[in-house]
C-alpha positions as CSV (number, residue, x, y, z in Angstrom):
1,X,7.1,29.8,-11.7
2,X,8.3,27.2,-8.9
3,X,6.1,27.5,-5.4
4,X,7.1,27.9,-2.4
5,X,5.8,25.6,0.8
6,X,4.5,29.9,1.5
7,X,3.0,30.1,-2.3
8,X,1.2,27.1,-1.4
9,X,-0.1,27.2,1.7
10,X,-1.4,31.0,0.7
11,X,-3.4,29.5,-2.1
12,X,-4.5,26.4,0.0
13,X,-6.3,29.4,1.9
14,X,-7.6,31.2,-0.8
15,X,-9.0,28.3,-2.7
16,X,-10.5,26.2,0.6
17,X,-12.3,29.9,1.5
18,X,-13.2,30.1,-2.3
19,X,-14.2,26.4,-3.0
20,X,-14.2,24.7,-0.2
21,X,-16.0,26.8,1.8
22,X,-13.5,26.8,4.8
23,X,-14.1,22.7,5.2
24,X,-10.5,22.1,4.3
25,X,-8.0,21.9,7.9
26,X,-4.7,22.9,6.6
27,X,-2.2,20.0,5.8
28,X,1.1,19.2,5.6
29,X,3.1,21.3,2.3
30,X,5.9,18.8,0.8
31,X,8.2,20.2,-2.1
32,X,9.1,17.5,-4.5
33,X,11.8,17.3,-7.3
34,X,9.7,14.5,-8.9
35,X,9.5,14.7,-12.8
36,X,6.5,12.4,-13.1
37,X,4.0,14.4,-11.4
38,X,3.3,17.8,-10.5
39,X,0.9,17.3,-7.7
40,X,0.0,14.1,-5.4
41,X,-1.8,13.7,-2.2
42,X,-0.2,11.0,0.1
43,X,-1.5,9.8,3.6
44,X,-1.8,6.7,5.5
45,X,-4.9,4.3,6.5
46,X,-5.7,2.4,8.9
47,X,-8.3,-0.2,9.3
48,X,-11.8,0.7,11.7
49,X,-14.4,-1.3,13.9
50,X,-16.8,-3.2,11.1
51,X,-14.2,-3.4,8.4
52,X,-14.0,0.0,7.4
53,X,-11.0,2.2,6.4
54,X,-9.7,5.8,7.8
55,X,-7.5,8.0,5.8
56,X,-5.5,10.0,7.9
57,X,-2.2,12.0,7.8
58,X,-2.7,13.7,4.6
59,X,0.2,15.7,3.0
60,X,0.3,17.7,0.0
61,X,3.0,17.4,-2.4
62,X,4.0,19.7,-5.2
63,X,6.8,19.0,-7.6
64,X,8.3,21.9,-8.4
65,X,11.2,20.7,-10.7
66,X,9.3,22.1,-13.6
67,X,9.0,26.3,-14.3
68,X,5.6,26.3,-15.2
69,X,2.7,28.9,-15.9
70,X,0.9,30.5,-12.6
71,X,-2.4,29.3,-13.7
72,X,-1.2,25.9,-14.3
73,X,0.6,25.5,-10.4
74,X,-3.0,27.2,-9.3
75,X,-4.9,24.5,-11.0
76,X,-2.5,21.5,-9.7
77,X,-3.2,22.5,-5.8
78,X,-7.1,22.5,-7.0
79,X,-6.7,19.0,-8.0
80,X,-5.5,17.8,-5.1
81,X,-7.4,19.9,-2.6
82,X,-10.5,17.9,-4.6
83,X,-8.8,14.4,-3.6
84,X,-8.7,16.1,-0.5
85,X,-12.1,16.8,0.2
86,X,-12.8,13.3,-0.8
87,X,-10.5,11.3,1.2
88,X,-10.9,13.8,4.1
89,X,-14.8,13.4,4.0
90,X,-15.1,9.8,3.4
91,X,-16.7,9.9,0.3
92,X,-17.1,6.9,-1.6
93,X,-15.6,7.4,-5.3
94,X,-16.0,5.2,-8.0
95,X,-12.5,5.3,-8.8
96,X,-9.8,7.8,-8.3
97,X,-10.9,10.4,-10.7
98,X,-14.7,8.8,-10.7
99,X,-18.0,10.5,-10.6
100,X,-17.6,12.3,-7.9
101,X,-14.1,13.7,-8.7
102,X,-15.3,14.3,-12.0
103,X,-18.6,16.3,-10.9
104,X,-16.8,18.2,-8.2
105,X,-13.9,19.1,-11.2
106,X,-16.0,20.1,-13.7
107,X,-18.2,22.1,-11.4
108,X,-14.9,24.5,-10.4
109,X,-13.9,24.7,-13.7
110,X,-17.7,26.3,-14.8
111,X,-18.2,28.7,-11.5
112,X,-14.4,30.1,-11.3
113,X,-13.0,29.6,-14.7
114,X,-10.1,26.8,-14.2
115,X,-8.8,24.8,-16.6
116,X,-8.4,21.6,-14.1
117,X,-8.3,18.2,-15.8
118,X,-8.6,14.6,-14.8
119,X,-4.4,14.1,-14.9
120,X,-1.8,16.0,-13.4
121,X,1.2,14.2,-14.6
122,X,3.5,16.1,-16.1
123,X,3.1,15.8,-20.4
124,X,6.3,15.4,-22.3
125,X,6.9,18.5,-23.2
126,X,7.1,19.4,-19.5
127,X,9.6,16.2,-19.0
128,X,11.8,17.0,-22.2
129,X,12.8,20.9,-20.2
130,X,14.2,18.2,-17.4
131,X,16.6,16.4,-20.0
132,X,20.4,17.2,-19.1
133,X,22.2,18.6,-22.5
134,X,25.4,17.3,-21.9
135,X,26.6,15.3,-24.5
136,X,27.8,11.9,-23.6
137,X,28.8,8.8,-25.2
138,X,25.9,6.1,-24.9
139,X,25.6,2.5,-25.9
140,X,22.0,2.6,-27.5
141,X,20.6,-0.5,-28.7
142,X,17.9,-0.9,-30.7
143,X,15.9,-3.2,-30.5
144,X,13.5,-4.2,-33.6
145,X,10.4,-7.0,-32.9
146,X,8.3,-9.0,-35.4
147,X,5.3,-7.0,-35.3
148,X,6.8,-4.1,-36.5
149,X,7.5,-2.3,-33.2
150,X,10.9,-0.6,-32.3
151,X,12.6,-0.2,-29.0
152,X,15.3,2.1,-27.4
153,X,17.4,0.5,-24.4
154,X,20.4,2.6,-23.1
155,X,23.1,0.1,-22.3
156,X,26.5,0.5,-19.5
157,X,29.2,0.7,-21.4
158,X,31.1,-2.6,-20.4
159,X,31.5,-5.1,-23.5
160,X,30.4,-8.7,-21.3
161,X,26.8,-6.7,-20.1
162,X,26.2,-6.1,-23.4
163,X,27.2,-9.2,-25.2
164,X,25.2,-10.8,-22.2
165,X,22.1,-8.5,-23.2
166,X,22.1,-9.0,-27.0
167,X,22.4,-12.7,-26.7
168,X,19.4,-13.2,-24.1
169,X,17.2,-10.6,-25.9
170,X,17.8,-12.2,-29.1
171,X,16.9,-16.0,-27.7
172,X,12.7,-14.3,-27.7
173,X,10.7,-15.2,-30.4
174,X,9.0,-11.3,-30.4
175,X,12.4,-9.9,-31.3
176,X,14.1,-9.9,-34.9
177,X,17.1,-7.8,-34.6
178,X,19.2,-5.6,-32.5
179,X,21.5,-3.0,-33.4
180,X,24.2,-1.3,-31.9
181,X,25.4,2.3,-31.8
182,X,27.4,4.7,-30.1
183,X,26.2,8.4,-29.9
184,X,26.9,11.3,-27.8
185,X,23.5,13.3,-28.6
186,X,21.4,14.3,-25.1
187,X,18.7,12.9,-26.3
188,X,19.7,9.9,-25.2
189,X,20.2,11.1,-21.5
190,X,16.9,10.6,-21.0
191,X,17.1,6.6,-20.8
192,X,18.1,5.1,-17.9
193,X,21.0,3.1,-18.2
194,X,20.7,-0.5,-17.7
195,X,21.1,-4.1,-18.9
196,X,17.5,-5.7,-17.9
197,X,15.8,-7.0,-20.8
198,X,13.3,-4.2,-20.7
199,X,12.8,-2.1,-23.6
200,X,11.3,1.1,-24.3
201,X,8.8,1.3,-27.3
202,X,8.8,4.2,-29.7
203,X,8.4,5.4,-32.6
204,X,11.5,5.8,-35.2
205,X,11.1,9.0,-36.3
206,X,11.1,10.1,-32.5
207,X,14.8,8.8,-31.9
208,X,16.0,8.5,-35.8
209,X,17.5,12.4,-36.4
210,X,19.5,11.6,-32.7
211,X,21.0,8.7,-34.6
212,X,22.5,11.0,-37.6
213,X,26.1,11.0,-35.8
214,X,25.9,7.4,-34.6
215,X,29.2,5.1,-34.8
216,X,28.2,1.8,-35.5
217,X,29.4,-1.0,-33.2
């Protein structure tokens, strides 16, 4: 399913009577079409008499670029209404999913049966449903180091950039080769496009079957 700012703010309700025991003031609901998270709490701070910091003007955001399970969207507004209750209340944390966050968590998960976890980034799974499936011709370099580690960098198609990129990635001592290809599977729609030296490590059998119709440059 993808929420609704009304999906949301009727769960907010349920959960902070539920949970929260009412302690909760409604926030602000953002939809987002982010693909690297699924929920985030945002707000500002400012800085009190005697050195210490408020949090105020929380908002809620919920991505909702992904079609996910019911349960799953439940548990994401959990996690955040937890940061929440936190930040709202002034509770010291050791970090942002610390002891506290942690005890709180794992406490909702035993009394109402959640399945809430530390992160709510979206896995890759979730982030390969967002890949477009057009196919389109792509300059993919890649790019092999010393140490036995292989990189993916999706380069414009324009012959100087690229002559440019080889030539300065090949002058550091981690790299040992770079090879060229063109290929038009999706897969590589996924890579940004760009001709800064900075490479994306993976594995080879993750990219290698997207290489089978590859033109050689």
């Amino acid at each position: 399913m993808k929420p609704t700012i009304e999906y949301i703010e009727k769960k907010f309700g349920e959960f902070n009577h539920l949970i929260f025991d009412d302690r909760l003031p409604l926030l602000p609901i953002q939809l987002s079409n982010a693909k690297s998270f699924l929920g985030m709490l945002v707000y500002k701070k400012r800085r009190k008499p005697f050195g210490r910091v408020e949090k105020y003007d929380f908002r809620l955001r919920i991505s909702t670029r992904m079609d996910l399970p019911e349960a799953e969207v439940e548990d994401t507004i959990i996690h955040e209404m937890i940061h929440y209750y936190i930040d709202f209340n002034g509770i010291k944390d050791t970090s942002a999913h610390g002891q506290v966050f942690r005890q709180m968590m794992n406490d909702i998960n035993m009394r109402f049966g959640r399945h809430i976890t530390i992160t709510h980034k979206s896995t890759p799974e979730q982030r390969q449903q967002l890949v477009d499936t057009r196919k389109r011709w792509h300059v993919v370099a890649v790019v092999k180091f010393h140490d036995g580690r292989t990189g993916i960098k999706v380069l414009p198609r324009i012959r100087q950039r690229i002559i440019t990129y080889c030539n300065l990635i090949l002058t550091s001592k981690e790299i040992k080769d770079v090879e060229l290809y063109m290929s038009n599977d999706p897969y590589f729609n996924a890579y940004p496009v760009s001709s800064a030296l900075k490479v994306h490590i993976v594995e080879p059998i993750e990219f290698e079957s997207h290489l089978l119709d590859k033109l050689e440059i």
